[in-house]
N, C-alpha and C positions, 0 to 999 in steps of 0.2 A: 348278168342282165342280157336281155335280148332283145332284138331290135328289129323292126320289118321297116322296108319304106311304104309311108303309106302318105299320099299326097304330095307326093312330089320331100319326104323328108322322112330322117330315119327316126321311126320310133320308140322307146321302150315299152314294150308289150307284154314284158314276160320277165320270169325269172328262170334259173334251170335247178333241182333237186342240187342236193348236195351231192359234187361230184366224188365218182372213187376213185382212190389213189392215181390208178392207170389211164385215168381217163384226165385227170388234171394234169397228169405229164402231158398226156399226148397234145391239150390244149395247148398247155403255157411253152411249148416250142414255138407256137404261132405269135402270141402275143408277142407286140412292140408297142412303143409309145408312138401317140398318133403323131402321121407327118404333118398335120396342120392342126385348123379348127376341127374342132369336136364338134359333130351337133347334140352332144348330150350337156346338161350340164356338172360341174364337181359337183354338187350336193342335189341329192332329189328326197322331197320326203318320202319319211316312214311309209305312207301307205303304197306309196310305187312296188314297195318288196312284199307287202302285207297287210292287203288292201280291209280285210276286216280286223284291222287292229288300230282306232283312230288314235290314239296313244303315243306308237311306234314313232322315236326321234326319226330325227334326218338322217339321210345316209348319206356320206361322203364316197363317189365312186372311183376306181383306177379307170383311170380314161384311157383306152386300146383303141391301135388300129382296130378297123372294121374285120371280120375274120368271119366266113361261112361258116358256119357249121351244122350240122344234120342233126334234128332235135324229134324225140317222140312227143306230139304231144295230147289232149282229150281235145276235142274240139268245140269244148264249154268256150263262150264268148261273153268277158262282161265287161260293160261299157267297151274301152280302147287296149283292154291290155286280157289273154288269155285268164280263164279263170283259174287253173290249176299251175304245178309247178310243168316244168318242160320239162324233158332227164333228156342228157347229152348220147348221142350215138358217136358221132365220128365227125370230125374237123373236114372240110373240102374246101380244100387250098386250091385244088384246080378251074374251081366258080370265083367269079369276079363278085365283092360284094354289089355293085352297081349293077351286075345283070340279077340281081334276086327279085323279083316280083311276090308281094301277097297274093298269100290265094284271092281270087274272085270277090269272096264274100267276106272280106279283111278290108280288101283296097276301098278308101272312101268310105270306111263307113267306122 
């Protein structure tokens, strides 16, 4: 899942491709259990992951610390969440997830 702050709160906007092998190591190094409240919740429905499948059960999520990471992605926008998948680049540990900003034409809207 992925997440921008948008409004003052972090939101799921996104999913990322199915990652390959070397690329989920280099993630799940980062990954820990959050130090507090999530603002995601454990289950989001179906169409959060797969927005034209109205079908699609709920999905129960692993709730992670917040973690940068560098993501390719189109910049198709539909309603609140990207319209295609995101594919993973590289982890940046050295960004604070609080200082991330959406782009411009993300925030608010």
């Amino acid at each position: 899942m992925a997440g921008l702050p948008i409004d003052g709160e972090l939101r799921i906007v996104g999913r990322s491709a199915v990652l390959r092998p070397r690329d989920s190591m280099a993630l799940a190094r980062w990954l820990k259990p959050p130090a507090g409240p999530h603002p995601w919740p454990d289950v989001v429905k179906g169409t959060t992951l797969d927005r034209f499948n109205r079908d699609a059960s709920s999905v129960a999520l692993t709730l992670v610390e917040p973690v940068v990471v560098e993501v390719s992605a189109d910049t198709a926008w539909s309603g609140q969440a990207f319209r295609h998948a995101l594919r993973f680049l590289r982890v940046r540990p050295e960004l604070p997830p609080d200082g991330v900003e959406a782009p411009g034409n993300l925030a608010g809207g």
